[in-house]
C-alpha positions as a Markdown table, in Angstrom:
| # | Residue | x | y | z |
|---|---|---|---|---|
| 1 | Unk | 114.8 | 81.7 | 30.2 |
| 2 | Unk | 112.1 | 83.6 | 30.6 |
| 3 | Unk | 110.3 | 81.0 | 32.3 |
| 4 | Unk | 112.8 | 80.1 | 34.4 |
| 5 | Unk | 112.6 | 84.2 | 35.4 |
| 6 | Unk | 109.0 | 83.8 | 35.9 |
| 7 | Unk | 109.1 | 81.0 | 38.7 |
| 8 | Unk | 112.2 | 82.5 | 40.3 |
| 9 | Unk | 109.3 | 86.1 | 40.6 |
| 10 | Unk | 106.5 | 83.6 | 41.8 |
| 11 | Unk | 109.0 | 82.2 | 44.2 |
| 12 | Unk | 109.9 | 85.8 | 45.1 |
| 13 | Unk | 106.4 | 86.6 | 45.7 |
| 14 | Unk | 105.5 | 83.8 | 47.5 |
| 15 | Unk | 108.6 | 84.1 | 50.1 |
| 16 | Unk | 107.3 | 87.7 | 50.6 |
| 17 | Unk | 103.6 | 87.0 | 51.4 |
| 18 | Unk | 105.2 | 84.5 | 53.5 |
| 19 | Unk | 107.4 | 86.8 | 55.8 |
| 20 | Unk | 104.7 | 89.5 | 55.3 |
| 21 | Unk | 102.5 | 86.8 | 57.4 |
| 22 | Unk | 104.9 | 86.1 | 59.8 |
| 23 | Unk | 105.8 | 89.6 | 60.7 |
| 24 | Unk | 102.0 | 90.1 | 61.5 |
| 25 | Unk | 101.6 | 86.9 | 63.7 |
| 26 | Unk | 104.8 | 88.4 | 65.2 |
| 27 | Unk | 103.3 | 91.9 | 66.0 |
| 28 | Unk | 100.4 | 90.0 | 67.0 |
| 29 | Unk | 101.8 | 88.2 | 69.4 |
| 30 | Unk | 103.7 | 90.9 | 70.8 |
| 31 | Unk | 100.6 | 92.9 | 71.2 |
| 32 | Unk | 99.0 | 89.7 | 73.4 |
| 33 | Unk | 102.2 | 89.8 | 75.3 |
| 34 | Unk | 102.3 | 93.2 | 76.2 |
| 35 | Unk | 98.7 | 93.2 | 77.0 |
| 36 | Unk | 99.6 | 90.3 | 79.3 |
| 37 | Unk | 102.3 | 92.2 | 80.9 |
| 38 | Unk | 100.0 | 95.2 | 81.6 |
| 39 | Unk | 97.8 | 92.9 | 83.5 |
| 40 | Unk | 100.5 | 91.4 | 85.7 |
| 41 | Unk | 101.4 | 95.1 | 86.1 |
| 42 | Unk | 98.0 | 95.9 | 87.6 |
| 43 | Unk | 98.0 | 92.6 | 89.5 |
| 44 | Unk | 101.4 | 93.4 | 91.2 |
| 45 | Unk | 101.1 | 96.8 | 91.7 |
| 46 | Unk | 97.6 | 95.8 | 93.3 |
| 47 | Unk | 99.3 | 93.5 | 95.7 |
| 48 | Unk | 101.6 | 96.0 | 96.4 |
| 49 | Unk | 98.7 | 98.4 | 98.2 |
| 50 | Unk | 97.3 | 95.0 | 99.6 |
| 51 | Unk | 100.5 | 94.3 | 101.2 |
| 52 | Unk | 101.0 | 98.1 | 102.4 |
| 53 | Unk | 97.3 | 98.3 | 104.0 |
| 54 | Unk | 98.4 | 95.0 | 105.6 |
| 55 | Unk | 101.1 | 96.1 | 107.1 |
| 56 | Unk | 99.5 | 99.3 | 108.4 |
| 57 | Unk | 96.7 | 96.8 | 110.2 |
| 58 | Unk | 99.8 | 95.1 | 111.6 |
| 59 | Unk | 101.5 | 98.1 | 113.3 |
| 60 | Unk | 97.9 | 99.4 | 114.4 |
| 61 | Unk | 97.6 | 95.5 | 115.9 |
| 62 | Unk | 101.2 | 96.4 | 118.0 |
| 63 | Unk | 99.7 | 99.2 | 119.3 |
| 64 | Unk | 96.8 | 97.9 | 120.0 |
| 65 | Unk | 98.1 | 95.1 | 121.9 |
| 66 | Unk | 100.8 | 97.1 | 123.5 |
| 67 | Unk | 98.3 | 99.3 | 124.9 |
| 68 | Unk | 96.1 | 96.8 | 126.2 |
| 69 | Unk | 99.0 | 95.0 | 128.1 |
| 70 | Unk | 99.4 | 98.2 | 130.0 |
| 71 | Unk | 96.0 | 98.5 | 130.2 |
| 72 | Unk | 96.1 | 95.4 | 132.1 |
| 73 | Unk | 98.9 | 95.9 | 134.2 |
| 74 | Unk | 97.4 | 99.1 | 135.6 |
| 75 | Unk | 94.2 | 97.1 | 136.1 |
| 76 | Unk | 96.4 | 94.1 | 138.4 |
| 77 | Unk | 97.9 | 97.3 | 140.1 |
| 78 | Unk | 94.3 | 98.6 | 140.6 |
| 79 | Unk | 93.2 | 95.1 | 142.0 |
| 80 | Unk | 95.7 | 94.4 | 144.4 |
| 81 | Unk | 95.0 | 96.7 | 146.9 |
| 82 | Unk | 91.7 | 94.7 | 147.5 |
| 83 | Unk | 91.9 | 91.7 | 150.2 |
| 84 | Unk | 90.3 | 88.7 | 150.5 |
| 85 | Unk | 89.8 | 86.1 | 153.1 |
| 86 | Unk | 90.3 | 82.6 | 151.7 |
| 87 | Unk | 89.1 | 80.6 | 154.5 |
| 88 | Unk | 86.1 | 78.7 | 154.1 |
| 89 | Unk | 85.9 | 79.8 | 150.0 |
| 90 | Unk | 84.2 | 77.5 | 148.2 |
| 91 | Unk | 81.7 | 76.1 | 151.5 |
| 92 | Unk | 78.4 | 76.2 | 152.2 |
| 93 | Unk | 76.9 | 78.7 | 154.5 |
C-alpha cells in the first residue's frame, strides 16, 4: 500500500512538472504572438500615414492639373487673336 501511494505521488509529480511546462510554452507563445501583433500594429498603422500622405499628393495633383487646364485655356484665348497667312507655308523662298 504504501508503495502503491508512492507511485500514485511520483505520478502526481510528474503530471504537475508536466502542465507546469506547458503553461510556460503557453505564456511563451503568447508573448511571441503579441509581439507579433504589435508589429502588424506598427506596420498597419504605418500604411495608414502612407496611404494619407498619398492621398494628400493626389488632391494636390487635382489641383494642379485643374489649374493648368485653365492655364491653358487662357493661353488658346491669348493666342487666337494672332493671324496667320497659310498660303505658301511650308515653301521655299
Amino acid at each position: 500500500m504504501v508503495q502503491d501511494a508512492r507511485e500514485k505521488v511520483h505520478q502526481s509529480v510528474t503530471a504537475i512538472e508536466q502542465t507546469t511546462q506547458l503553461v510556460k510554452e503557453i505564456s511563451d507563445s503568447s508573448k511571441e504572438q503579441s509581439a507579433g501583433v504589435s508589429q502588424i500594429n506598427i506596420a498597419v498603422s504605418q500604411m495608414d500615414t502612407t496611404t494619407q500622405q498619398n492621398a494628400t499628393l493626389v488632391e494636390q495633383s487635382a489641383v494642379a492639373s485643374a489649374s493648368m487646364a485653365e492655364q491653358a485655356r487662357a493661353l488658346r484665348e491669348s493666342v487666337a487673336v494672332f493671324r496667320t497667312d497659310d498660303k505658301g507655308a511650308g515653301t521655299a523662298a
